[in-house]
C-alpha positions as CSV (number, residue, x, y, z in Angstrom):
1,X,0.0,0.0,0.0
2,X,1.4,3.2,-0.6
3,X,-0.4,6.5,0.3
4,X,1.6,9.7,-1.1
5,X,1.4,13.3,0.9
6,X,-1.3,15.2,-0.7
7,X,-0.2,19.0,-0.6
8,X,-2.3,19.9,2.0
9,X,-2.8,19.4,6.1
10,X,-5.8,17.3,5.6
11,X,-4.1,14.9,3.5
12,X,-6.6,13.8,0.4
13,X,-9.4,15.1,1.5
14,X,-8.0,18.8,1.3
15,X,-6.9,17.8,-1.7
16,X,-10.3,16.3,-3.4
17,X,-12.3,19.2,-1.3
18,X,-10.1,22.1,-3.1
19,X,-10.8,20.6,-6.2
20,X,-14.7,20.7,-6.1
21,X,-14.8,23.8,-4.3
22,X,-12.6,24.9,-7.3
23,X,-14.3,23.9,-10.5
24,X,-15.6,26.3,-12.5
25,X,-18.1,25.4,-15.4
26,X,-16.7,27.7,-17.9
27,X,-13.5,26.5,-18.0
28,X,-14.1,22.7,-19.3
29,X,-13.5,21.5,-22.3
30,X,-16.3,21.1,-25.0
31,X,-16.1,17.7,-24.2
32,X,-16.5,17.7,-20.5
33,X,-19.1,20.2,-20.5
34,X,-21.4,17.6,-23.1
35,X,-20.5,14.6,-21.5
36,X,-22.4,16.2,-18.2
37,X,-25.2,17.0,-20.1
38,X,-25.6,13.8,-21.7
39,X,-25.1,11.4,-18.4
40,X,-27.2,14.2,-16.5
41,X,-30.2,13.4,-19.0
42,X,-29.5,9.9,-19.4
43,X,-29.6,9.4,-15.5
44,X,-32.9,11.5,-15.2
45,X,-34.7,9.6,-17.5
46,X,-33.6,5.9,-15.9
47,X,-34.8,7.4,-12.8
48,X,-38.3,8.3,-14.4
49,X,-38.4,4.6,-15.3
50,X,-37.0,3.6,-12.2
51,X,-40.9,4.8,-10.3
52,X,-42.2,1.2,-12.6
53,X,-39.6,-0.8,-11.2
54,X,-40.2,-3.2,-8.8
55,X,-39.9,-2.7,-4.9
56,X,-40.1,1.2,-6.1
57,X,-43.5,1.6,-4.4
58,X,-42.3,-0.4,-1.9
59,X,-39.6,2.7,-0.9
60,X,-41.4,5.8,-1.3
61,X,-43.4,4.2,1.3
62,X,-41.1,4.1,3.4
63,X,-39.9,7.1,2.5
64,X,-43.3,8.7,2.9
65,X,-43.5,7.5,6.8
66,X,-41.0,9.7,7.5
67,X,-42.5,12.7,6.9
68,X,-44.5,13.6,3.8
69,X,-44.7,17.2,1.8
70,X,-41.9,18.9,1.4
71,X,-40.1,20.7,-1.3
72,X,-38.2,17.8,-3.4
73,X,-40.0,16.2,-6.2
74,X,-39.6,12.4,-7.2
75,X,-38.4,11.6,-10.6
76,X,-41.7,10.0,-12.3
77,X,-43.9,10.9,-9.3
78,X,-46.2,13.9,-10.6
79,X,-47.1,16.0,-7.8
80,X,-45.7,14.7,-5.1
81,X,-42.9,16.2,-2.9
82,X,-40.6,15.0,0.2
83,X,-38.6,16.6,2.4
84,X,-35.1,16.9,0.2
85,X,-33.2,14.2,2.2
86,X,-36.1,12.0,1.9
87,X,-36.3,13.0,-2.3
88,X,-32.6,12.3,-2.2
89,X,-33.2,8.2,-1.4
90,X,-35.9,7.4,-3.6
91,X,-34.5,9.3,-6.3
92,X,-31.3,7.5,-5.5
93,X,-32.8,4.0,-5.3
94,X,-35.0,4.5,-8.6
95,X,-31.9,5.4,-10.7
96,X,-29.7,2.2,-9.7
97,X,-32.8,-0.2,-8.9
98,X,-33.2,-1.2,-12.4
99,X,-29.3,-1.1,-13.3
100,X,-30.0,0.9,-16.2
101,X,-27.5,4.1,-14.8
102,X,-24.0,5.0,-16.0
103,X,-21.4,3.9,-15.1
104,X,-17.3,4.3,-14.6
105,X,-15.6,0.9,-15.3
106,X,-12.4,1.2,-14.3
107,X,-13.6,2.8,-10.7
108,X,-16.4,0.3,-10.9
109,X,-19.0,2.3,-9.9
110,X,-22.2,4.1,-10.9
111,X,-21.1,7.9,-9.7
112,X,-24.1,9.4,-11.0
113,X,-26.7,7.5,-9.1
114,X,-25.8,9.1,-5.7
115,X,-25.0,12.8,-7.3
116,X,-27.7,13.6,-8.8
117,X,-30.1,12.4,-6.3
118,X,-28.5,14.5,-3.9
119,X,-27.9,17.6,-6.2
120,X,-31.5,17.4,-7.5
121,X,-33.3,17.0,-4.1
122,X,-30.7,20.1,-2.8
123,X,-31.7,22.2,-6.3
124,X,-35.4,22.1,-5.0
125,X,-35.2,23.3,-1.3
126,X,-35.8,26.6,-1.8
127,X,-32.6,28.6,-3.0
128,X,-32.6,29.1,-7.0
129,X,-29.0,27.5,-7.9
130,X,-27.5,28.8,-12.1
131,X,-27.6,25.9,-14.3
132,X,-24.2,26.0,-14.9
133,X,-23.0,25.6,-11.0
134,X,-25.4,22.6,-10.9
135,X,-23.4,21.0,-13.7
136,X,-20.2,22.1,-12.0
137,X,-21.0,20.5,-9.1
138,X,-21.9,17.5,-11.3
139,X,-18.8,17.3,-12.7
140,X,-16.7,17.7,-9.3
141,X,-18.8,14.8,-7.6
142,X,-18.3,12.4,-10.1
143,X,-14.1,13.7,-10.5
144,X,-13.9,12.9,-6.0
145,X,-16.6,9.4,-6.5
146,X,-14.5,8.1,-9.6
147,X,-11.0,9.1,-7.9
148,X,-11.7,7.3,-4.6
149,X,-12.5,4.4,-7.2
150,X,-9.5,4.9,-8.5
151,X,-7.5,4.9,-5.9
152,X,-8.1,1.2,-4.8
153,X,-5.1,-1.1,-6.2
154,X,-7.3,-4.2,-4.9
155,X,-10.7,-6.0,-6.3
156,X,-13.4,-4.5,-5.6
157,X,-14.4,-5.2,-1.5
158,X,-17.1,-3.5,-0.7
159,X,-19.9,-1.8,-2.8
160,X,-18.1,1.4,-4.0
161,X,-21.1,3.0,-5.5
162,X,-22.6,3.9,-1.8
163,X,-19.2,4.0,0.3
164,X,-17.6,6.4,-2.6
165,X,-20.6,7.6,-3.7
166,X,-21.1,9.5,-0.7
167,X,-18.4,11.6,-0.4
168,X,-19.3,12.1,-4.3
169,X,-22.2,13.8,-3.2
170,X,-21.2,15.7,-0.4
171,X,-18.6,17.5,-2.9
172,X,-20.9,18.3,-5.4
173,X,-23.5,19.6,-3.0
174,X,-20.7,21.6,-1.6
175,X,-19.8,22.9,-4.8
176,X,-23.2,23.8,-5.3
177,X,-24.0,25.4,-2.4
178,X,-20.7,27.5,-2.5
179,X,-19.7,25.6,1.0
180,X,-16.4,27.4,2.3
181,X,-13.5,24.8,3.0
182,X,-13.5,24.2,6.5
183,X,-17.2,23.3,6.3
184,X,-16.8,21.3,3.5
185,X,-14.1,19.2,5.3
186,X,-16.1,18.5,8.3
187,X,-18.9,17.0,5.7
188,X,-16.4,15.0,4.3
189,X,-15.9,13.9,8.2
190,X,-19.3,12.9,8.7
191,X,-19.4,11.1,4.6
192,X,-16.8,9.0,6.5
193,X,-19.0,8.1,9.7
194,X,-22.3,7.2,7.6
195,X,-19.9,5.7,4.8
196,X,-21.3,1.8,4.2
197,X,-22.6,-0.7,1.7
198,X,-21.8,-3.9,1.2
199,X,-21.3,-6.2,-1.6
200,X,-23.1,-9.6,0.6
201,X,-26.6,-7.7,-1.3
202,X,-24.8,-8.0,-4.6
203,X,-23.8,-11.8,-4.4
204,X,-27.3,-12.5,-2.5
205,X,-28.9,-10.5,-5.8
206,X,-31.5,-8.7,-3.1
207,X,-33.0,-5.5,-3.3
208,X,-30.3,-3.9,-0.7
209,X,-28.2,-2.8,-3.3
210,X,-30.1,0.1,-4.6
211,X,-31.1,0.8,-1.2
212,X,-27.3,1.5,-0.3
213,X,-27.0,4.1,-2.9
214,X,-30.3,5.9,-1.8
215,X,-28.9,5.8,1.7
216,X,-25.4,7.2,0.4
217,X,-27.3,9.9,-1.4
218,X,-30.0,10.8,1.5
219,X,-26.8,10.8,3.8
220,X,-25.1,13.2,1.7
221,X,-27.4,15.7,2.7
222,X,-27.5,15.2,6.1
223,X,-23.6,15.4,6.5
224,X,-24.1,19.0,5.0
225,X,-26.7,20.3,7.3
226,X,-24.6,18.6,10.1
227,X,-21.0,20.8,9.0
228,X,-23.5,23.8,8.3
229,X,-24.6,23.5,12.2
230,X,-20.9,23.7,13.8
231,X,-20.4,20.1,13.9
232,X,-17.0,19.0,13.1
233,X,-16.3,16.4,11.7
234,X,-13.1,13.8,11.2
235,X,-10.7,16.2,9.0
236,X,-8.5,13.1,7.5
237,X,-11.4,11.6,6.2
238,X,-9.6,10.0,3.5
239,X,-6.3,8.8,3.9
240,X,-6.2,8.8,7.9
241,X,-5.5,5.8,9.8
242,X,-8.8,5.2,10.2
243,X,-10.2,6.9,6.8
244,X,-12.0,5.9,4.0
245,X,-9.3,4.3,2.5
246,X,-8.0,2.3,5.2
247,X,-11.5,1.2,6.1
248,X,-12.9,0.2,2.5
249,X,-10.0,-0.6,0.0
250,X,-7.2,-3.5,1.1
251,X,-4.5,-1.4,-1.1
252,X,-4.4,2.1,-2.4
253,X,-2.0,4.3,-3.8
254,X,-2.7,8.4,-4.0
255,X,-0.4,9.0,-6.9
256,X,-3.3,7.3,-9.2
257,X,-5.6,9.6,-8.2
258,X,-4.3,12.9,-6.8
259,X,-2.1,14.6,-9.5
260,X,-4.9,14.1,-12.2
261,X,-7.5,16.5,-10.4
262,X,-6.6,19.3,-12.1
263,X,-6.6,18.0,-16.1
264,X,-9.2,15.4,-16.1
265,X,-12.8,15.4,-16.0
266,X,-13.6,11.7,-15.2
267,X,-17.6,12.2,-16.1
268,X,-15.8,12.3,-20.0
269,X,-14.7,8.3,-18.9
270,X,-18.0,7.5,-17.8
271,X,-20.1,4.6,-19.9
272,X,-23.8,4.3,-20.9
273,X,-25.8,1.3,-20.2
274,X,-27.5,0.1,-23.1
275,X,-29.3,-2.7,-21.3
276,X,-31.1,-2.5,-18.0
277,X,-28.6,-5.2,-15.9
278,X,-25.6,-5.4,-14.3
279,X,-22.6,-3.6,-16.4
280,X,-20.6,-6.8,-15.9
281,X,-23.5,-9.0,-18.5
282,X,-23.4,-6.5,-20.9
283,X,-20.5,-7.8,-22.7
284,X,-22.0,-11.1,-22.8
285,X,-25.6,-9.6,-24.3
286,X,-23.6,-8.1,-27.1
287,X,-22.0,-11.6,-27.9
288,X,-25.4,-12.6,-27.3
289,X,-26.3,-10.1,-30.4
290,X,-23.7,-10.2,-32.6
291,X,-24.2,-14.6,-32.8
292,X,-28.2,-13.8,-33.3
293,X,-27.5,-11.8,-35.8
294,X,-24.5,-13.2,-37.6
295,X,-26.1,-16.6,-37.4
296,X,-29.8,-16.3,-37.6
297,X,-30.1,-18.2,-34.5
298,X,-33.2,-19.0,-32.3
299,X,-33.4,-20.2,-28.8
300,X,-34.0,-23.9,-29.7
301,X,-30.5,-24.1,-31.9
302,X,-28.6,-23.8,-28.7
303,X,-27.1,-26.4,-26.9
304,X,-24.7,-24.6,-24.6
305,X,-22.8,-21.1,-24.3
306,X,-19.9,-20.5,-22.5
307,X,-18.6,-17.1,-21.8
308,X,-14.8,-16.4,-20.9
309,X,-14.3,-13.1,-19.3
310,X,-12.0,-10.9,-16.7
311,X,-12.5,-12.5,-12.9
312,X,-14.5,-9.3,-12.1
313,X,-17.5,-10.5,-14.8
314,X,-17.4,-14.1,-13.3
315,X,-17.7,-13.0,-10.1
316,X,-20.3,-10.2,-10.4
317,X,-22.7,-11.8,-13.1
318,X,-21.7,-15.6,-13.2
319,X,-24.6,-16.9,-10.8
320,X,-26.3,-20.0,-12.2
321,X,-29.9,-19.1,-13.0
322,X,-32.0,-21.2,-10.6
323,X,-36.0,-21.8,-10.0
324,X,-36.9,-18.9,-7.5
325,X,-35.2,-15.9,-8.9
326,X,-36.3,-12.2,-7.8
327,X,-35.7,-9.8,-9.9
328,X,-32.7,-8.2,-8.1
329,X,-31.0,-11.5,-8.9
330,X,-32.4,-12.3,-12.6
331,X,-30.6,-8.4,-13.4
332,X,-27.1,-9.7,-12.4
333,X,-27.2,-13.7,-13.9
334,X,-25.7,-13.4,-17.3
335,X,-27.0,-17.0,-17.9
336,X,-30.8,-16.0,-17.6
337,X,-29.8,-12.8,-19.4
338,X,-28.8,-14.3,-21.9
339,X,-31.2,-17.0,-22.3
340,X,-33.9,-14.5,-22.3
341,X,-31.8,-12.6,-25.4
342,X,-31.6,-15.6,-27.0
343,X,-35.4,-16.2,-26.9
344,X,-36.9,-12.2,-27.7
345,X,-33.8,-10.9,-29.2
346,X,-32.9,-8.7,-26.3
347,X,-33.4,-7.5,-22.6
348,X,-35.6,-5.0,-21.7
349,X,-36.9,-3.2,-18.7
350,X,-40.6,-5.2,-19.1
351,X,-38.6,-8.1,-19.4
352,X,-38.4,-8.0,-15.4
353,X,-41.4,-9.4,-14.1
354,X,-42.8,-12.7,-12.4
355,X,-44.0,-14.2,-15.6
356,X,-40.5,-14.3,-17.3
357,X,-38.9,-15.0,-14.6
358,X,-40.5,-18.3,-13.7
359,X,-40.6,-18.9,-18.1
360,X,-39.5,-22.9,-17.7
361,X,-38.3,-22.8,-21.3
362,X,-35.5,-19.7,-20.6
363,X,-34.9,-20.7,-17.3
364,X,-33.6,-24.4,-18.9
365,X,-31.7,-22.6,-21.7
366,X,-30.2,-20.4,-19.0
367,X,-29.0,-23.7,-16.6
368,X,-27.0,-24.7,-20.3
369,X,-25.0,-21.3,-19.9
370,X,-21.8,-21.1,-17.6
371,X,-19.3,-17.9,-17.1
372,X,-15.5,-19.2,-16.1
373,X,-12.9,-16.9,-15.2
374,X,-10.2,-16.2,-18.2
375,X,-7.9,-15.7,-14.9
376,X,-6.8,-11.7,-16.0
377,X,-4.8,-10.2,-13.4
378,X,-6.5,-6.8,-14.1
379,X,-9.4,-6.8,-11.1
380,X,-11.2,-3.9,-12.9
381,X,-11.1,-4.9,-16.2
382,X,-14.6,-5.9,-18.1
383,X,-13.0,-7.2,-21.2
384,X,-12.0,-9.0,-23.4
385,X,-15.2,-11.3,-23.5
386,X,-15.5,-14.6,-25.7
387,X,-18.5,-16.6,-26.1
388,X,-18.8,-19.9,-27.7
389,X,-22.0,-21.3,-28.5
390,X,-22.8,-25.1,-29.3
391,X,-25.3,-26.0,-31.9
392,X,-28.0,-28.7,-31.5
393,X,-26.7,-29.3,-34.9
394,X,-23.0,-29.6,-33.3
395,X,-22.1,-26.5,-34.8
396,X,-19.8,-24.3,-32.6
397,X,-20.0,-20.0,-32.8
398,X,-17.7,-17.7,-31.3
399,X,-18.0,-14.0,-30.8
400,X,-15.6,-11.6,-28.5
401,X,-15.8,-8.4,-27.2
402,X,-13.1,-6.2,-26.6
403,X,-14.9,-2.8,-25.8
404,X,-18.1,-2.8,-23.9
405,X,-21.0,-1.2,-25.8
406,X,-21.3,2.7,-24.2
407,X,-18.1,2.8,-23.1
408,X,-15.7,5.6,-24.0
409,X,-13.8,3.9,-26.8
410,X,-16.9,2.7,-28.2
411,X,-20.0,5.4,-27.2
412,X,-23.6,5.1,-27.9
413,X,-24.9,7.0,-30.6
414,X,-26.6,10.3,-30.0
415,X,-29.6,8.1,-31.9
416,X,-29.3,5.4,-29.7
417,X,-28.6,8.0,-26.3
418,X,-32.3,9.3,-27.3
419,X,-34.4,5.8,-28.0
420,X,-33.1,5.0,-24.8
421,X,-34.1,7.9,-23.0
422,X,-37.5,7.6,-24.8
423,X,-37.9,4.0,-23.5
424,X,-37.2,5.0,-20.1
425,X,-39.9,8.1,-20.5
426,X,-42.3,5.9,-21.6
427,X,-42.2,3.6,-19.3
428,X,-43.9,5.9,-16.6
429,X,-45.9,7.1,-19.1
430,X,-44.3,10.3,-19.8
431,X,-43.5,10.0,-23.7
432,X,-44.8,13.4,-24.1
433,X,-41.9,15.2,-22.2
434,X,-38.9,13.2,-24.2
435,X,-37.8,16.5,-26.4
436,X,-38.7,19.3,-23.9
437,X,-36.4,17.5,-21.3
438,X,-33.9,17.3,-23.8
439,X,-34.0,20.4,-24.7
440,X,-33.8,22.1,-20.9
441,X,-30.8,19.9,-20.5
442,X,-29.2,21.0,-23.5
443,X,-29.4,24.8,-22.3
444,X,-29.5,23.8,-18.4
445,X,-25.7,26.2,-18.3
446,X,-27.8,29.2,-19.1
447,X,-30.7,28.4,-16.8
448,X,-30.7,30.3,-13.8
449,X,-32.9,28.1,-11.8
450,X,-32.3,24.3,-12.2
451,X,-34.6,23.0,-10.1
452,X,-37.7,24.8,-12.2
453,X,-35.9,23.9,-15.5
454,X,-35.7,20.7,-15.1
455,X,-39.1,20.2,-13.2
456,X,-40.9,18.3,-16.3
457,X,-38.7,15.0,-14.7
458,X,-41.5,15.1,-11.9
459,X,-44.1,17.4,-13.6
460,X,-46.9,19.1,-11.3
């Protein structure tokens, strides 16, 4: 483990909180600036189809027992409002619940989920924030998420969405809200004390998992309004002895992380989903694709299909499909997955319901498909992905992936950024709104209220 002096007292977390206090809209690049845009509209809309998904009701709920009214709306929800912190976790579970939100591969985690929950439910409190500090702060929490990602030199321990995610949040709602330094840093204290989430949810396939990243987003806020009171917090909240670091990663090294702050904007790194499951199967659903395609193939050709990938994709999304599944489990098996591409020609978000789930014929396609490890020392690393495929006829197919659908080197096109975004829309039954929202999105850094221009999300 080697932790480098960050050139400040605070160690990295003066460092990461004097570069979100820092950032300044008008000085990104072209790039930078339309890459927030498009992942800030992209995760709005998942979130608008994330009210439909299951265990959704189920949360707000919840949520609603704990005070209702309020100033925050609820992507999705027409008319209704929560207290912001409350607004924060619903809106943070319905953008991951349906694992349809962007994503950084390389940090592995989904840094927009906990931001803009936060940022949204903050935007809607009462003070009238400029469009283009909103997209600021979007841009500084997903640079402090992404670089704690970063950072770790170890696979993946704990669930870094939530545990990163939150002091992700805290930085951009600190950016927004113009925090000074020394209140920022003891919110970074108290992002260290409600820090958690664990990855048990993720190999169980339950329903916690989205519930972590609403907690990290609700929690956000409340570390805020705690520093904003006088509380102090821990002020080497990152790289102390007993800091985020230490607590979550098994190895780290600063040096990845810290000199980079300045020149890169890691929301231009960040990859689209174009498939509501698990980033690690998505690979696979391409190979999945290309064979159906290239081959003319229908469910009953197939005898077996193996996929070879990076530890990280056996170990996230190589579950056997089994009799039972809920739906937080069907999202990460790339066996069903698959087998239910294999029988409609893709996965969908209706494609997640009690019917197709207990479908005997997919299920027994999905028991003939296995993930094994290709043994890649790179414990981040989502490619390359092979598939072969065994014919009834004996035939065997092979397709490989070596750059994930949405990813950087290999981007969505603005066409297909759109039909997804339309999909999502539609889904709550909000069609109507798709080129309005885009269009308040597209001007949002001349907007000088962000919560009223980009209330159509959750319209009255």
């Amino acid at each position: 483990m080697t932790a480098v002096a960050a050139p400040s007292p605070e160690g990295a977390a003066g460092a990461l909180v004097d570069h979100a206090l820092g950032l300044q809209w008008r000085d990104q690049s072209a790039a930078a600036q339309t890459a927030a845009k498009t992942f800030l509209h992209d995760t709005l809309c998942v979130g608008v189809a994330g009210s439909r998904a299951p265990n959704a009701d189920a949360i707000l709920s919840v949520a609603r027992a704990w005070g209702d009214g309020g100033t925050s709306t609820v992507l999705g929800r027409p008319g209704l409002t929560l207290p912001a912190p409350s607004a924060a976790f619903v809106n943070g579970f319905q953008i991951h619940c349906q694992e349809f939100d962007c994503v950084h591969e390389p940090a592995v985690l989904h840094p927009m989920a906990t931001v803009l929950a936060a940022l949204r439910a903050e935007s809607e409190r009462g003070q009238a924030y400029a469009g283009d500090d909103f997209l600021a702060a979007v841009m500084a929490g997903v640079d402090v998420a992404v670089a704690l990602g970063l950072a770790a030199t170890t696979p993946l321990k704990f669930f870094r969405p939530a545990t990163a995610g939150v002091f992700g949040s805290v930085a951009a709602l600190a950016r927004l809200r113009g925090l000074d330094r020394a209140t920022t840093l003891d919110a970074f204290g108290y992002a260290l004390a409600f820090a958690s989430g664990t990855m048990q949810a993720h190999v169980e396939g339950k329903p916690a998992l989205p519930v972590q990243v609403a907690a990290a987003a609700r929690s956000a806020l409340v570390a805020v309004d705690l520093a904003l009171a006088g509380l102090k917090g821990a002020q080497h909240s990152i790289d102390g002895p007993f800091g985020y670091l230490s607590l979550f990663e098994t190895g780290f090294d600063l040096d990845r992380i810290l000199p980079p702050l300045a020149q890169t904007r890691r929301i231009t790194e960040v990859s689209w989903k174009p498939f509501p499951t698990g980033r690690a199967a998505q690979g696979g659903l391409v190979a999945v694709a290309e064979l159906i395609q290239r081959h003319q193939l229908k469910a009953g050709d197939v005898e077996a299909l193996t996929f070879r990938a990076p530890p990280l994709i056996q170990r996230l999304v190589g579950r056997p499909a089994k009799l039972g599944m809920d739906v937080a489990y069907a999202r990460l098996c790339l066996p069903w997955l698959a087998a239910v591409a294999l029988t409609l020609g893709e996965v969908g978000l209706a494609d997640f319901t009690p019917q197709r789930l207990g479908d005997p014929e997919i299920l027994a396609l999905a028991q003939r498909i296995v993930v094994v490890s290709d043994d890649s020392a790179d414990p981040a690393a989502f490619v390359p992905l092979e598939a072969a495929l065994r014919t009834r006829a004996g035939a065997t197919l092979h397709a490989r992936v070596d750059a994930m659908l949405g990813a950087p080197s290999n981007p969505l096109t603005h066409a297909q950024h759109m039909a997804k975004a339309l999909r999502c829309l539609e889904r709550a039954g909000l069609g109507a709104l798709h080129q309005r929202l885009w269009a308040a999105v597209s001007s949002l850094d001349q907007a000088s209220d962000v919560g009223a221009a980009l209330s159509m999300a959750a319209p009255a």
